[in-house]
N, C-alpha and C positions, 0 to 999 in steps of 0.2 A: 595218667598214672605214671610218676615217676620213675618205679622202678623198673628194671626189665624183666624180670620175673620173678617167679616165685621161690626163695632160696628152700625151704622143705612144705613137705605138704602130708602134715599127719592127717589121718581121713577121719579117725575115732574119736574124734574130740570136740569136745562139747564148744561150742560159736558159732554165731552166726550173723552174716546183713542181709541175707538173702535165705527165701524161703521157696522152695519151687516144689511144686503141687504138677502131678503126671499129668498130661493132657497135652490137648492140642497148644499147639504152639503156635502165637499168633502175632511176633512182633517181631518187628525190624532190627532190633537192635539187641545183643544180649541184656540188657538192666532194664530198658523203661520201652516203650514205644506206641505203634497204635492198635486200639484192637479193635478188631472186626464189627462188635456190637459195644455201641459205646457206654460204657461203666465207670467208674471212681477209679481213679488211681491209686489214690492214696486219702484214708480218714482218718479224724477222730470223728469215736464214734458217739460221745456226748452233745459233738454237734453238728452232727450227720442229719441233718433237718431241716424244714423251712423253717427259720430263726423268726420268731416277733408275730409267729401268724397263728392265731388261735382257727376253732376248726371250720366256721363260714371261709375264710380266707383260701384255707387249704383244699378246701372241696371245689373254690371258684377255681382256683388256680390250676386245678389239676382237671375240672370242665375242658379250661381251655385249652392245656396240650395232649385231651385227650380228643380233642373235635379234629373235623377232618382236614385231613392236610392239604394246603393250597398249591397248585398242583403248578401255577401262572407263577406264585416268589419264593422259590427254592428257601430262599433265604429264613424266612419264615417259617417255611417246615424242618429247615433244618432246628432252628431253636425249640420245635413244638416235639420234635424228636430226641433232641438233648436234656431238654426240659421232664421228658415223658420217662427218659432211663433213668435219669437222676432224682424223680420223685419212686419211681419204682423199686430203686436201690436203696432209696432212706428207709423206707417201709420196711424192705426185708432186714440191712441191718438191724435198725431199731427193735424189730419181731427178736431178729436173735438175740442180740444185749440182754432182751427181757428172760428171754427163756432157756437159757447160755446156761449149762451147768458146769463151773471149768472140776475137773479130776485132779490137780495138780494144786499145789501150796505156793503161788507165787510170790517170789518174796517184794519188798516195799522198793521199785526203785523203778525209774523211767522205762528202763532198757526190759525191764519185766512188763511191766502194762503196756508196750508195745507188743510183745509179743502175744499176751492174752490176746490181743485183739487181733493179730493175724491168727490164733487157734480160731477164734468166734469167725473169721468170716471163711475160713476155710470149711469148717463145720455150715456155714447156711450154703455153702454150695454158690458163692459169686460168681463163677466164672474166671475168675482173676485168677494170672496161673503163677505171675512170678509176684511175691513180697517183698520189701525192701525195708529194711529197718537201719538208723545208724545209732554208735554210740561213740559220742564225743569225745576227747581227752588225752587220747594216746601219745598228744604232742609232746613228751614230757624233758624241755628241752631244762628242767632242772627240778632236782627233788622226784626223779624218776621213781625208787623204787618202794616207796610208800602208796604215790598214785596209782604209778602200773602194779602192786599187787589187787589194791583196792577194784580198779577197771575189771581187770580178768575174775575176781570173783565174781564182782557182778554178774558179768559176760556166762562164767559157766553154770551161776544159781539160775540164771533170766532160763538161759535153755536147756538146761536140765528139766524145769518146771514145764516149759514147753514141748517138750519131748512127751515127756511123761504124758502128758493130757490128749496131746494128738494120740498118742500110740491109745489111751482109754478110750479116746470115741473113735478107734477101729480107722483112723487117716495114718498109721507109723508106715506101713507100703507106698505111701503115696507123696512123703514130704522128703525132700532133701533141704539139706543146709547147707552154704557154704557162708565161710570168712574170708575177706581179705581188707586187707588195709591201702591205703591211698602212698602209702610211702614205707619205708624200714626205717630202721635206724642202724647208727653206723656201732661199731665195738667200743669205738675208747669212749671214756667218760670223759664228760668237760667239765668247765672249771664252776657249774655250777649244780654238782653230784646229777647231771641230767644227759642223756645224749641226742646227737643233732641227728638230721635227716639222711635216711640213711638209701641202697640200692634196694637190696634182695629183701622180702620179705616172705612170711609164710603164710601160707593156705593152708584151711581147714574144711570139712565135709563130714557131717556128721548126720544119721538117722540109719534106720532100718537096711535101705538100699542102697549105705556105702560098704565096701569093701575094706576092711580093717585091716591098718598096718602105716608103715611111712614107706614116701615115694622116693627114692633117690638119699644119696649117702646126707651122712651128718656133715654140717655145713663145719669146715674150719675157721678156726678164731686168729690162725697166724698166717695162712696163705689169702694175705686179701688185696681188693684190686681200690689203689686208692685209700684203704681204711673203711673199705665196706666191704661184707661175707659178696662171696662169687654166686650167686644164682648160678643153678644145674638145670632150673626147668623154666621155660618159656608160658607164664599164666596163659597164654593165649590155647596153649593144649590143654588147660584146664578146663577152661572155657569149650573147646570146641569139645571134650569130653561127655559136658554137661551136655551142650547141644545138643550131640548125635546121642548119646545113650541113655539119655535123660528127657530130653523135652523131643527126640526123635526130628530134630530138624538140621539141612545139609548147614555146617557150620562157614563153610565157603562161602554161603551169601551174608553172613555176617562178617565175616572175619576177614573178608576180601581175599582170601588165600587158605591152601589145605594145611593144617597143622595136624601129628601126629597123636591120637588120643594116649589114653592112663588108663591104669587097670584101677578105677576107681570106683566106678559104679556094678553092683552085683547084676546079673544076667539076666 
């Protein structure tokens, strides 16, 4: 991540890449890592399945990494074991897809049928504690401000609609959201009405068990370092935020060092 931190961090606001669901916390890393019982990282859920295999196929297949594990080639049991969670997983998704009743009006766009489908798998109870979703385009090194209005609507209809539906099947206590971006953008416009890469950018946090408000003063447009806004807050306090009062894990083995939490998550 380019920038050094995060230049504000409104909490109340509708965005998101990341979807974190309360529970045990089971990874290495803050975004991706390994987890304890091995599960899907990441689907679609159309082709969440044994591809091309009608159902003799499916019932051999799942015969054989349901027989017993061989005790003599590790190696083997390990794929009759991978094998066994990732047919066990298609199952439940697919059960839920079919029986999935979403509460919410999602509107017609990528960044929305991602989200439905992290509601669906949060609702079957995966296991999966952290979600990840991106939405492309922010780079908008010209003809900025037609694209970046179009992106952010998206951005705030997609979890709006998401919001709305977790909070209907009784998960709004239980979901956090946050945004961030891979890079800022800088103040001046260039020369083709777009602006280039910038430092400081913002953070966002949005659901039931954020704490409403902005963190740290408004970023100035004339005192800048370089021709980019000065960041006031180090994202990695955000992060170790989320960790300890959110996913309840010491942030110092991720982060390699203690940073100062935010009053960002309610009590």
């Amino acid at each position: 991540m380019p920038n050094p931190g995060p230049n504000l961090v409104p909490r109340q606001s509708l965005g998101t890449r990341l979807a974190w669901e309360r529970g045990q916390f089971r990874y290495n890393t803050p975004m991706c890592g390994r987890f304890t019982l091995r599960t899907p990282s990441g689907v679609i859920v159309e082709q969440f399945h044994l591809r091309g295999a009608d159902d003799n196929l499916q019932a051999v297949v799942s015969t054989l990494v349901g027989a017993e594990r061989q005790q003599a080639n590790p190696l083997l049991g390990f794929v009759q074991t991978s094998a066994s969670s990732a047919l066990a997983a298609s199952q439940r998704v697919r059960a839920q897809v079919r029986e999935y009743d979403a509460q919410a009006d999602y509107p017609d766009s990528r960044l929305a049928a991602k989200m439905r489908i992290v509601a669906q798998l949060i609702e079957a109870e995966m296991g999966t504690r952290i979600y990840y979703v991106e939405l492309d385009g922010f780079d908008t090194h010209s003809r900025q401000a037609g694209a970046q209005a179009g992106l952010l609507r998206q951005l705030g209809d997609a979890v709006a609609a998401f919001i709305h539906d977790v909070a209907a099947h009784d998960h709004a206590n239980r979901v956090l959201l946050m945004i961030f971006s891979e890079f800022g953008r800088r103040v001046k416009e260039n020369a083709s009405a777009g602006t280039d890469h910038g430092a400081a950018a913002p953070m966002f946090l949005a659901g039931c068990p954020v704490q409403s408000g902005l963190v740290g003063p408004h970023p100035s447009l004339t005192d800048l370092e370089g021709g980019d806004l000065r960041h006031h807050t180090d994202f990695r306090q955000v992060y170790a935020t989320v960790l300890e009062q959110w996913l309840h894990w010491k942030s110092e083995s991720i982060l390699d060092r203690r940073y100062d939490t935010l009053p960002l998550v309610r009590g």
